[in-house]
C-alpha positions, 0 to 999 in steps of 0.5 A: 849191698842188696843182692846176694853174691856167692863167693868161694870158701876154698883154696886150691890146695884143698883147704877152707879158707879162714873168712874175715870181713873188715871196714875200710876207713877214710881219713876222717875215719868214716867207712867208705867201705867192706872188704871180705877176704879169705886166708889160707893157712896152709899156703899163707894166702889172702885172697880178696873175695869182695870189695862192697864200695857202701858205708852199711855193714854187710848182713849175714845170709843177705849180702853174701854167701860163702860156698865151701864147695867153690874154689877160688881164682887166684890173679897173677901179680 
């Protein structure tokens, strides 16, 4: 995770999303990888903003960026 990625911080109906980055473990409990999500609380809505495929945990203000201003994609199931 070197270069840094900027992801939306808003849902479509206007609100911020609650962001959270957790691991992704194997069976042997290593990680494998990061994925960072935002929550919407007014629409109970996850949406996936990034999946980092690399076992080093992602840095703050080197890896990503959330713009508050962007509004995310939702993907149709």
């Amino acid at each position: 995770m070197t270069e840094i990625k900027i992801l939306p911080g808003k849902h479509k109906c206007g609100k911020d999303f609650d962001m959270r980055i957790v691991d992704v473990k194997d069976d042997n409990k290593k990680i494998v990888a990061w994925i960072i999500h935002g929550f919407c609380k007014r629409c109970n809505v996850v949406i996936i903003s990034n999946l980092h495929l690399k076992p080093e945990q992602p840095m703050l203000d080197r890896d990503f960026i959330v713009d508050y201003d962007m509004v995310s994609d939702e993907v149709e199931k």
